[in-house]
C-alpha positions in Angstrom: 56.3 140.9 69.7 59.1 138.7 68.3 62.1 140.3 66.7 64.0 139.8 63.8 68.0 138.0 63.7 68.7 141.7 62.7 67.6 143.2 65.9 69.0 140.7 68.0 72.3 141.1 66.1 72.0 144.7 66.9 71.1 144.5 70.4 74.3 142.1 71.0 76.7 144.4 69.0 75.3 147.6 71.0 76.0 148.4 74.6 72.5 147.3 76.2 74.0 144.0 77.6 77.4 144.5 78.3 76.5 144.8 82.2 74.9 141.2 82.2 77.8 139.9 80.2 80.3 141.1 82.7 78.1 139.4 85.2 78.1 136.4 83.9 81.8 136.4 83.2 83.8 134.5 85.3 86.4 135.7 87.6 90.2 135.0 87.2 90.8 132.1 89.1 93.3 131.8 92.4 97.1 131.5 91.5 98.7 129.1 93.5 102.8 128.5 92.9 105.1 126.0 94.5 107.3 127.2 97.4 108.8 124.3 98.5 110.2 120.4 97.5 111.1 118.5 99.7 112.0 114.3 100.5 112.1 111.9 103.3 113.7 108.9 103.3 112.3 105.5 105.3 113.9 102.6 105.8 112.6 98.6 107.0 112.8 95.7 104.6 113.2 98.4 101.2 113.6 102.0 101.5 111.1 104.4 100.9 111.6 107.8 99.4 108.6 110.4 100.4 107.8 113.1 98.3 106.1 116.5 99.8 105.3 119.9 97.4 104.3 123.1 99.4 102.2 125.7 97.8 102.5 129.7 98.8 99.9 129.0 100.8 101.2 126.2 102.7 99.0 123.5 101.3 101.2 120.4 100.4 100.5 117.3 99.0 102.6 113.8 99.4 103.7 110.8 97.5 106.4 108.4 97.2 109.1 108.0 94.6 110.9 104.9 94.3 113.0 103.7 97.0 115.1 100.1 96.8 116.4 99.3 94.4 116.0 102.5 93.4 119.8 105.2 92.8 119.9 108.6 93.1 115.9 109.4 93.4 116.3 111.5 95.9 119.2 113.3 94.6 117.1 113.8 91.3 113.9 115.2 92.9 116.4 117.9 94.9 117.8 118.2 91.7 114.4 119.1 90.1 113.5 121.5 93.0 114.4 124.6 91.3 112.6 124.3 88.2 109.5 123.9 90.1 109.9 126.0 92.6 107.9 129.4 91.9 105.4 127.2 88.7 101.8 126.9 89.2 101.2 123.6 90.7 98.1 123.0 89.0 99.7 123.0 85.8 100.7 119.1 86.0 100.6 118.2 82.2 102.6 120.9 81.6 105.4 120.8 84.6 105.7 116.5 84.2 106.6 117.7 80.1 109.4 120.0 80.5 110.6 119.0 84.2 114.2 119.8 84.5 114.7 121.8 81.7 117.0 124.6 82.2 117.9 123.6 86.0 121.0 122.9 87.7 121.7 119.5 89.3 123.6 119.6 92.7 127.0 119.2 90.7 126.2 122.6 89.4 125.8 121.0 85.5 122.7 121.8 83.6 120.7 119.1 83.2 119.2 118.2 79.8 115.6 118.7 80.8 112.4 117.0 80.2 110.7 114.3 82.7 112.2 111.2 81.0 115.6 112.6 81.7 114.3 111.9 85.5 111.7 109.7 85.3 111.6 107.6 88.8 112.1 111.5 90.5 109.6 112.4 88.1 106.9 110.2 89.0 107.2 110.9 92.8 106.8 114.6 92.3 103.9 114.4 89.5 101.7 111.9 92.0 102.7 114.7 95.0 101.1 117.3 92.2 98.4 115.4 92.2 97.1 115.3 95.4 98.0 119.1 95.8 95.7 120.0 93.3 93.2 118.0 94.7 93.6 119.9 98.1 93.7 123.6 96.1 90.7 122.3 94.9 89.0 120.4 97.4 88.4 117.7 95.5 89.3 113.9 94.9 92.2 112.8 93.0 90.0 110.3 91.2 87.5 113.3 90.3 90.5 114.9 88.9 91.4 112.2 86.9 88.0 111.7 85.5 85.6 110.2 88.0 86.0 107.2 90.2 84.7 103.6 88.2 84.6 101.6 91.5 84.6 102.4 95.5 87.5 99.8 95.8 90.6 98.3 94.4 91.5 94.4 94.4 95.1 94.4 96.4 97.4 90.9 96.1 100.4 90.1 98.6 103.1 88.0 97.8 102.4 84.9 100.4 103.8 81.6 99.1 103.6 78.3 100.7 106.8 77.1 102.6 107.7 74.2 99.8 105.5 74.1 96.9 106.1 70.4 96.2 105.1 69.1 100.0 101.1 69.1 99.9 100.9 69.7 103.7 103.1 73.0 103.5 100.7 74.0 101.0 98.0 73.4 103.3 99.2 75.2 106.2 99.9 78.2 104.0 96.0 77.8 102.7 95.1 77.8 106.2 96.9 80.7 107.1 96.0 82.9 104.3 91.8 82.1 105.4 92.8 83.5 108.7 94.5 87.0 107.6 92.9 90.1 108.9 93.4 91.4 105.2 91.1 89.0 103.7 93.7 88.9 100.4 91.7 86.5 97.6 95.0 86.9 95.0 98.4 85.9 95.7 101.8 86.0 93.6 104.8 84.4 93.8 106.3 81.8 91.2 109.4 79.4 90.4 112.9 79.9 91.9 115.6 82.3 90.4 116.8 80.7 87.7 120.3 80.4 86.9 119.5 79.5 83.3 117.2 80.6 80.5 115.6 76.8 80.5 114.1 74.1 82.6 114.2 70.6 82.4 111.2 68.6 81.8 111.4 67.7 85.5 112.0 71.2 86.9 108.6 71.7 84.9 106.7 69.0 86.0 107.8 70.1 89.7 106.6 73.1 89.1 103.3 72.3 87.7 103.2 69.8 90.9 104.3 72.6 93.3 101.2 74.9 91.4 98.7 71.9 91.5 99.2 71.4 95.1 98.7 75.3 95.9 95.9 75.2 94.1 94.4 71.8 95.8 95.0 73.8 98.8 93.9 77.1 98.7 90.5 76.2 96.6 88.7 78.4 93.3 88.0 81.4 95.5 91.5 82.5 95.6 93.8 84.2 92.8 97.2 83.1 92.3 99.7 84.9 89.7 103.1 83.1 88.6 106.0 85.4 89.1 108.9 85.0 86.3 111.6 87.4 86.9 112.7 88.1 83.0 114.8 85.4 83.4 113.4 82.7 80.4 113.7 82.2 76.6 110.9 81.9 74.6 110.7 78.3 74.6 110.4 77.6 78.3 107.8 80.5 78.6 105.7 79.2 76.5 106.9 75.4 78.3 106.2 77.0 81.7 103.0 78.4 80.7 101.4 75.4 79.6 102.9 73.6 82.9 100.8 75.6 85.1 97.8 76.3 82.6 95.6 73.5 84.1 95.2 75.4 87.5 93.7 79.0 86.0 96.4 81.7 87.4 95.6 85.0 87.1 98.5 85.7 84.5 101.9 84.6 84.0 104.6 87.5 84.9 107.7 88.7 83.2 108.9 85.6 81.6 111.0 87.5 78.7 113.0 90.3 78.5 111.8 93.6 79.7 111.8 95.3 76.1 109.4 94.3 73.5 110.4 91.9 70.8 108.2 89.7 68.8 108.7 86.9 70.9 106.4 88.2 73.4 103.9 88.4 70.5 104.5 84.4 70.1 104.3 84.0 73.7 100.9 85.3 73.6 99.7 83.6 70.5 100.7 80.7 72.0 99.8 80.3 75.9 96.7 79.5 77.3 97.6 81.8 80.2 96.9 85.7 80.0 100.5 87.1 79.6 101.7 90.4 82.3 104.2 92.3 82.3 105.7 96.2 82.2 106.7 97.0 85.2 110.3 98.2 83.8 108.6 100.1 81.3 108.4 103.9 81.3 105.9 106.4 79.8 103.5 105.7 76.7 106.2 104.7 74.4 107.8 101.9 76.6 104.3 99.9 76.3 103.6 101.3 72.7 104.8 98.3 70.9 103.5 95.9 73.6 100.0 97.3 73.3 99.7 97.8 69.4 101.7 94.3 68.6 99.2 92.4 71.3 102.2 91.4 73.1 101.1 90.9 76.7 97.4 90.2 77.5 97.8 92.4 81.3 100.0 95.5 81.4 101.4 95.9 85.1 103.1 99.2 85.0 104.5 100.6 88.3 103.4 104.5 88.8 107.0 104.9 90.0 108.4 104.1 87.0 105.8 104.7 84.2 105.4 108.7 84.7 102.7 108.9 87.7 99.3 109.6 87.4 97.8 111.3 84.2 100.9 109.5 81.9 99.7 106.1 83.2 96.5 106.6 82.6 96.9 107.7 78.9 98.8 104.2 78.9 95.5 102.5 80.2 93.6 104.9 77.7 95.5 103.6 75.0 95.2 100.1 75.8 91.7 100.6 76.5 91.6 100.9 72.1 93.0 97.1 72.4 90.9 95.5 75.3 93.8 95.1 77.4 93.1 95.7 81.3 95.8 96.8 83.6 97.1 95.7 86.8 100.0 98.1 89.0 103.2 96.1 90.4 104.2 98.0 93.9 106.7 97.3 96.4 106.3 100.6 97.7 104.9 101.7 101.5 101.1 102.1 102.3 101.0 105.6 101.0 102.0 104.5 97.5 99.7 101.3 98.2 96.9 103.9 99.1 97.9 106.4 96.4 97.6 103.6 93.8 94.4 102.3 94.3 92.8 105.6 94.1 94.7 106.2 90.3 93.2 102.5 90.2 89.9 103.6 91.0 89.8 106.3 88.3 90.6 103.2 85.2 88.1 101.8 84.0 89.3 98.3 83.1 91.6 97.2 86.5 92.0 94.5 88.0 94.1 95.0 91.2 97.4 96.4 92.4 100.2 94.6 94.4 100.8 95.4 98.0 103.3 94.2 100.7 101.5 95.7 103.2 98.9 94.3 105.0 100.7 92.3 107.2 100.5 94.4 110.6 103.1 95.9 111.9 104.4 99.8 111.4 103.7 99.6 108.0 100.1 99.6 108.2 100.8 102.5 110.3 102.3 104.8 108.2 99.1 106.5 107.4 96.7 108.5 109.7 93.5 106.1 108.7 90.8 105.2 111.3 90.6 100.7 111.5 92.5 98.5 108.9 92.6 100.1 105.3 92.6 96.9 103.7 89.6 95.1 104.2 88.1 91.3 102.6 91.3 91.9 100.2 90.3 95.6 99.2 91.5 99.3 99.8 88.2 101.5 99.6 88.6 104.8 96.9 88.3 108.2 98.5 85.8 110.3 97.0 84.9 112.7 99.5 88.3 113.9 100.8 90.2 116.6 98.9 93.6 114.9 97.3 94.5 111.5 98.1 92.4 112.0 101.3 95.3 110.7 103.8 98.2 112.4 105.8 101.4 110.9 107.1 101.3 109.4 110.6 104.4 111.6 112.4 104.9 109.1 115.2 105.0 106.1 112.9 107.4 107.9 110.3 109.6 109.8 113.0 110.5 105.4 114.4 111.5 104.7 110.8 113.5 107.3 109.3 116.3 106.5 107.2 119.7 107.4 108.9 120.4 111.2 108.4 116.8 111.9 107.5 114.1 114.1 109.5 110.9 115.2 109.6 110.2 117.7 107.0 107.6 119.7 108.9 
């Protein structure tokens, strides 16, 4: 026999099924809190500053701050270490917002608090967080961040031929790049330092030459990106841009000033090649007026610099609104290589991240991976492995310590 909302109302304010709701209720969950921060320093053709944060339990995660030409990061992340020391680690949002406030820096001086205050030491110890969590929980970083979109990330080196201009170095460089173990398809690298804000008309048409040739070389299946350095006015980007226009690149890098004016805006409206940049730039509201203004077609933050994981990716979220895909710049080891494709697998618009690894050699060592981890020009995304799903190899990092450093184990 049915009965009535009255009854039902009646049986849920009585006592009947209090037993079944506590049941059903769920337990408290497991309190983890930081015991330990700690840093190693690497050194080979940049340095590399490692990042480690140890739970009570001993659980630790790993990632890497910046190193060259990085000051002070690792000063700042020791500097950081008692404010986090004794805070749930899970609580990421929260610990990356008011890093530092309250602590003493190594001077003894307060510091002034919050993450931005920090933000290169920031960004290490937030990505670290991250794959910490993902260990206390024994899942992905990419689940944690929302679910992988892909099982691989697109990875670009920096190879270049010898001389641009001589059609023969540009084929043995072609040649070469076909052969690489990697399997690379993108490549960056662009014009000469400049030592003024213009070019001649022949440094131009030398440099679309130089681009032509590369291109004649190296064939349609291959990326190429042309690298600027912030060192033009708004007349020869736009100049440069249409130079190398006719051979497709991939984008056109940095040409302007790192800060957002509305030249970069014009820049935009005006070249026929998608515009990059933001690799300077730091948390959502360095790339705010970029990404509302439409003034870059590509944003290329660096994790390192932009606020780590979850920050980054409300950058990406917000361009998302605008269309605009991202791309990560990294000069950083194979564990920040590795630990940026797997925040790359988690956006859903990406195109690839930047490596200089992939070469051979200790660096494509450093982690404790079974074959080559870059593979047809790809770095696979973990999603079965708790965290980042790699360790350090000790052997590989104990041969390339920095001078004073040791292993933190």
């Amino acid at each position: 026999m049915p009965i009535s909302r009255r009854q039902f109302a009646n049986i849920l304010g009585g006592t009947a099924l209090l037993p079944t709701f506590g049941a059903l209720a769920a337990p408290d969950r497991k309190r983890y809190k930081i015991r330990d921060v700690q840093t190693m320093t690497l050194t080979g053709p940049r340095t590399y500053v490692l990042v480690k944060v140890t739970a009570d339990d001993g659980t630790y995660g790993i990632a890497e701050a910046y190193g060259t030409p990085g000051v002070g990061v690792k000063d700042q992340i020791l500097d950081l270490k008692p404010f986090l020391v004794g805070k749930d680690p899970l609580e990421i949002d929260s610990l990356f917002t008011h890093l530092g406030e309250g602590t003493k820096n190594l001077s003894g001086s307060r510091t002034d608090g919050s993450a931005h205050n920090f933000m290169r030491a920031a960004s290490g110890v937030e990505m670290a967080l991250w794959d910490l969590a993902g260990k206390l929980l024994g899942q992905p970083v990419t689940v944690l961040l929302g679910g992988a979109f892909r099982d691989k990330v697109r990875v670009y080196d920096h190879a270049a031929p010898r001389d641009m201009s001589d059609k023969a170095s540009c084929r043995e460089w072609a040649a070469k790049i076909k052969e690489d173990k990697s399997g690379f398809t993108a490549h960056k690298f662009g014009l000469q330092h400049a030592t003024e804000r213009t070019l001649s008309v022949k440094q131009l048409m030398n440099a679309a030459q130089g681009f032509e040739n590369c291109r004649e070389a190296i064939g349609w299946d291959h990326d190429i990106m042309v690298h600027c350095h912030w060192e033009y006015d708004l007349r020869t980007a736009i100049q440069i841009a249409e130079a190398v226009a006719p051979m497709k690149p991939m984008w056109l890098e940095d040409p302007l000033g790192v800060d957002y004016s509305d030249s970069w805006k014009r820049l935009v409206l005006s070249s026929k090649v998608p515009i990059c940049m933001g690799e300077n730039l730091a948390r959502r509201q360095g790339f705010r007026d970029f990404i509302t203004n439409q003034g870059a077609d590509i944003l290329n933050p660096d994790l390192r610099n932009s606020g780590g994981f979850l920050e980054t990716k409300r950058i990406a979220d917000m361009a998302a609104i605008y269309d605009l895909p991202m791309a990560t710049h990294n000069t950083a080891s194979q564990l920040h290589t590795w630990a940026n494709c797997q925040w790359g697998g988690a956006i859903r618009d990406f195109l690839c991240c930047e490596t200089i690894t992939g070469a051979g050699g200790w660096m494509d060592q450093l982690l404790a991976l079974e074959g080559p981890y870059i593979q047809n020009g790809f770095v696979p995304v973990n999603t079965s492995k708790p965290g980042l799903g790699v360790d350090l190899n000790p052997d590989t990092v104990k041969a390339h310590l920095a001078p004073g450093e040791k292993w933190w184990a």
